[in-house]
C-alpha positions in Angstrom: -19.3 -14.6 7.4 -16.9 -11.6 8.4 -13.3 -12.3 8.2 -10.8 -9.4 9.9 -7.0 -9.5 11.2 -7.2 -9.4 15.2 -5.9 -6.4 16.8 -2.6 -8.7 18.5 -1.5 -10.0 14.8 0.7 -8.7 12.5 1.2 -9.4 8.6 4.2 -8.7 6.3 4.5 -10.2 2.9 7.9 -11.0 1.7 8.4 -11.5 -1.7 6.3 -14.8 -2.1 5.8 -15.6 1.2 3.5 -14.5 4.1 4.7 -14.1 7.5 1.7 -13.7 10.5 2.8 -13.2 14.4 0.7 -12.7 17.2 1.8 -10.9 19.6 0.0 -12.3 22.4 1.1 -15.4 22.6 4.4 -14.9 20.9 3.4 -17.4 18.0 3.7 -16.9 14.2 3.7 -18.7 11.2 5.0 -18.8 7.5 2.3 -19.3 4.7 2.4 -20.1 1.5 2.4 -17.9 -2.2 -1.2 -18.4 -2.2 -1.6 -17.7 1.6 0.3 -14.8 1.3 -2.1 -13.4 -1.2 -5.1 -14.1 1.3 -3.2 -12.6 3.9 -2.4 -9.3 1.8 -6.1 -8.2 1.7 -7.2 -9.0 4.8 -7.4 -5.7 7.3 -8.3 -5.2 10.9 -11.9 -4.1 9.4 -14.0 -6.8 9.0 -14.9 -8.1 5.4 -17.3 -10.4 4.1 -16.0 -13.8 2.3 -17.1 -12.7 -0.8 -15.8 -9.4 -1.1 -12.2 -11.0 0.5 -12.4 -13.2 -2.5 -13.1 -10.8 -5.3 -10.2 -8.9 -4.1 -7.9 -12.2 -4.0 -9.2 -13.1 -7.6 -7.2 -9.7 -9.2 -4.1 -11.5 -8.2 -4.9 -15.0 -10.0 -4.9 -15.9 -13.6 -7.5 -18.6 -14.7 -9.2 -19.9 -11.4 -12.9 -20.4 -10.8 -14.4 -17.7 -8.3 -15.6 -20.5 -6.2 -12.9 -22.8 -6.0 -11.2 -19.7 -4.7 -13.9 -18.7 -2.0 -13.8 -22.2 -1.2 -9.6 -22.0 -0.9 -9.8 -18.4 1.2 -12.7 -19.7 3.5 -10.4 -22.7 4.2 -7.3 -20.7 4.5 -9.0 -17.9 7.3 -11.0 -21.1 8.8 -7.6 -22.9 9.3 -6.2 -19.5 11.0 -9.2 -18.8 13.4 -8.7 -22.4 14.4 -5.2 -22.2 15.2 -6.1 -19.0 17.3 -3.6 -16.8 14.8 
């Protein structure tokens, strides 16, 4: 599956946090540490899972490549259902 940030979204990353708005529909949202790590290598080019989570993986210590591609599918799942 190809993951990409839609052309009406935009991300900042502020300190530990992740900030996403669409502009749209006027919403946004506040992610987590971890979210805001998924959210810093996403781009408006589409990306495979697995190359998403080899890229999110440089900025962990000690977690299991698929427990992580598990996490970052959930994550971009959870953002494509909320139409973000």
């Amino acid at each position: 599956m190809f993951y990409c940030q839609k052309f009406d979204t935009f991300i900042r990353i502020y300190d530990d946090v992740g900030y996403i708005a669409n502009k749209s529909d006027f919403s946004d949202r506040v992610v987590s540490q971890s979210g805001a790590v998924f959210l810093s290598v996403l781009s408006r080019q589409a990306q495979e899972l697995d190359e998403l989570t080899k890229k999110s993986a440089e900025k962990f210590v000690g977690i299991d490549v698929e427990t992580l591609k598990r996490d970052v599918k959930k994550f971009y799942d959870m953002l494509e259902t909320d139409d973000l």
